[in-house]
C-alpha positions in Angstrom: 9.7 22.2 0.1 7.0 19.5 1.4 8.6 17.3 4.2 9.2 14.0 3.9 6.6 11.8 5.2 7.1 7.5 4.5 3.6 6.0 4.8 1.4 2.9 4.5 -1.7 2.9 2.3 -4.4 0.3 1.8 -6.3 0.3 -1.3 -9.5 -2.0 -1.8 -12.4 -2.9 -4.3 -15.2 -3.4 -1.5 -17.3 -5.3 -3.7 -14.4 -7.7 -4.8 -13.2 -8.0 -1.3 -9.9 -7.4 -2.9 -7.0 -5.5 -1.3 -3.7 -4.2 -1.1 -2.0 -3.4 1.8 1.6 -1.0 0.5 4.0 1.0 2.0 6.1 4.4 0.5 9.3 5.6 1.5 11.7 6.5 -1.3 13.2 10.1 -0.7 10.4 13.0 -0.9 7.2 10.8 -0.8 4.3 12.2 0.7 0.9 11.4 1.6 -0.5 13.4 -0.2 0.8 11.6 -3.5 -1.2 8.7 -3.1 -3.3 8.6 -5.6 -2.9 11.5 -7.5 1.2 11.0 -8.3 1.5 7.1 -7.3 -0.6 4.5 -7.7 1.6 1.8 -6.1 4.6 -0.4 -7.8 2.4 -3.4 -7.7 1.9 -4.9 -11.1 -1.2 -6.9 -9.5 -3.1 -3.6 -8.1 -2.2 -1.9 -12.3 -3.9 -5.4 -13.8 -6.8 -5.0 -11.5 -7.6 -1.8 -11.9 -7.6 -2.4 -15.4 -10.5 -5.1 -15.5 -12.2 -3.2 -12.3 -11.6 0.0 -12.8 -10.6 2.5 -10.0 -10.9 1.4 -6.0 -13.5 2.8 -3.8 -10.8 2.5 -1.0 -7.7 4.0 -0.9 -6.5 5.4 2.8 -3.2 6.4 4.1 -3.0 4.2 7.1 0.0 5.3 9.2 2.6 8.2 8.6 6.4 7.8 9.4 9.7 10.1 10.4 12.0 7.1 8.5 11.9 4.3 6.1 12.8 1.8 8.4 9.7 2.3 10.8 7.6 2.2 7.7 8.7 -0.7 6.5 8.5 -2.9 9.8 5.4 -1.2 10.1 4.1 -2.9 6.7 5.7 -5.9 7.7 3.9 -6.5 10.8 0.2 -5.7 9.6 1.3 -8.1 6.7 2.2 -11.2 9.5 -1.1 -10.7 11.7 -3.7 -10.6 8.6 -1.5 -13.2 6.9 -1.8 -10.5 3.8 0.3 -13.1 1.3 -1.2 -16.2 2.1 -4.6 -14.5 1.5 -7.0 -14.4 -1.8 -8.8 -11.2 -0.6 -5.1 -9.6 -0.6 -3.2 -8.8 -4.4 -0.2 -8.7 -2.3 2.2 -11.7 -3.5 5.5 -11.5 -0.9 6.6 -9.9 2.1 9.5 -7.6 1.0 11.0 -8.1 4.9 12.7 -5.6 7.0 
């Protein structure tokens, strides 16, 4: 059985300048599934790819031991690069803590 490992992903069209900053923590996620089993929740990242086509970036950022560090984790990178108040960023909200 694989451990369970939360992590934060960013995924990016470099010649967009278009990104998406995420985070995965439900119960037996893995590194490893970015990518190949998920491709994020975000119904913004699914449109783009669709008119773009695939990202030339997609990188696990940081790995976790629990959920909760994850997610602060994803909320802090989103307040210092002010992800949601951003065009370059197809994230739309700050899910919180």
């Amino acid at each position: 059985m694989r451990p369970y490992i939360p992590f934060t992903y960013l995924i990016g069209w470099k010649a967009q300048n278009v990104w998406y900053y995420g985070v995965k923590y439900a119960k037996g996620c893995h590194p490893d599934d970015l990518w190949t089993t998920y491709f994020t929740s975000s119904r913004y990242v699914k449109e783009y790819r669709e008119f773009y086509g695939e990202p030339d970036v997609i990188e696990v950022r940081h790995t976790f031991t629990n959920d909760k560090a994850a997610r602060k984790w994803e909320d802090t990178v989103f307040r210092r690069l002010k992800v949601v108040k951003d065009v370059k960023w197809l994230n739309r909200c700050r899910a919180g803590v």
